[in-house]
N, C-alpha and C positions, 0 to 999 in steps of 0.2 A: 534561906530556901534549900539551898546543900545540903545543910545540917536535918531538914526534914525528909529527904528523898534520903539520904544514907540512913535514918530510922525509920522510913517507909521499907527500903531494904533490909535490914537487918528484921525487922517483923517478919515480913516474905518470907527468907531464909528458914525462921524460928518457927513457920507452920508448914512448911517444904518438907523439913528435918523429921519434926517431931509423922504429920502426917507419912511419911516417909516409913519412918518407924513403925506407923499403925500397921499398914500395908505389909510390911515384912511380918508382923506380929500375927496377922489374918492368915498371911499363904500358912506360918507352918500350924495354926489354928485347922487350916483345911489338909493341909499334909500327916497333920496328926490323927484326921477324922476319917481317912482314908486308911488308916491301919484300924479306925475303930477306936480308937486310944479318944475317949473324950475327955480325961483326966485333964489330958495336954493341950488340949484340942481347947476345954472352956478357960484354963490357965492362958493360953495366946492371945485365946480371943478378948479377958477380959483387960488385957495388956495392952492389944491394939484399942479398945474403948479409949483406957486410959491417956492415950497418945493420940487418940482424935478428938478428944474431949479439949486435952493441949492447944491443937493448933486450932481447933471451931474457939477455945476463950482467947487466944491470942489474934483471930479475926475480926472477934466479935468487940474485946477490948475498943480493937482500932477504928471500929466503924461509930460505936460510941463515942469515942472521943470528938470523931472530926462532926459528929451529930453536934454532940452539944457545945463545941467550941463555934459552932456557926462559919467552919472557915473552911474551906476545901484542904484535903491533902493534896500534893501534887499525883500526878498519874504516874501507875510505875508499872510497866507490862511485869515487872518480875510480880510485884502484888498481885495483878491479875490469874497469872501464872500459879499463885500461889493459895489462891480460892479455887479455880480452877482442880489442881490436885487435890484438895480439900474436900470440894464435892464430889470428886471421883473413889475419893477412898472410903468416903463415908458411903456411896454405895457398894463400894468393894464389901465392907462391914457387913450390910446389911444382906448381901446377897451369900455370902461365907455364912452367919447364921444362920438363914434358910437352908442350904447346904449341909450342915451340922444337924441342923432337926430333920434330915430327910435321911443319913448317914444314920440317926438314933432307930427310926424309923426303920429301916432296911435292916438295922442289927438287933430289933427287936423281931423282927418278922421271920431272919433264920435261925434265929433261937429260941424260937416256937416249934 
């Protein structure tokens, strides 16, 4: 049972990190788009994809697994914890794109 909540933890961790990463990869996505710079701006953003993409398959792995082994994992607030940031960053994602198309928007509209 030890042996399963320390790989319950170490998953956590490995969608914490990576999610974590996304998150950093979106702010300078949106720090880029505030200069106008969308070169940098879709370079970040397609970087945090790739590292929320990371921690949703390292979620999603786990929840398969304890599906089809029929057996509960044990409870781990840090796992919790770690979907928890997962959904928050995936909306960070999604609300920095919106943000980015409104930035494209406004810099097409004074350069008319």
């Amino acid at each position: 049972m030890e042996n399963m909540q320390e790989k319950m933890e170490q998953i956590a961790m490995e969608i914490i990190l990576a999610a974590g990463d996304a998150r950093i990869e979106a702010n300078k996505a949106l720090d880029a788009a505030e200069s106008f710079d969308f070169v940098t701006a879709d370079q970040c953003l397609q970087e945090a994809r790739k590292n929320i993409v990371k921690a949703h398959n390292a979620q999603t792995d786990t929840m398969q697994k304890e599906i089809a082994s029929e057996e509960s994992f044990p409870t781990s607030i840090l796992f919790n914890h770690a979907q928890d940031t997962l959904m928050t960053v995936m909306t960070e994602i999604n609300m920095t794109e919106r943000f980015i198309r409104m930035f494209r928007i406004l810099d097409q509209k004074f350069s008319a």
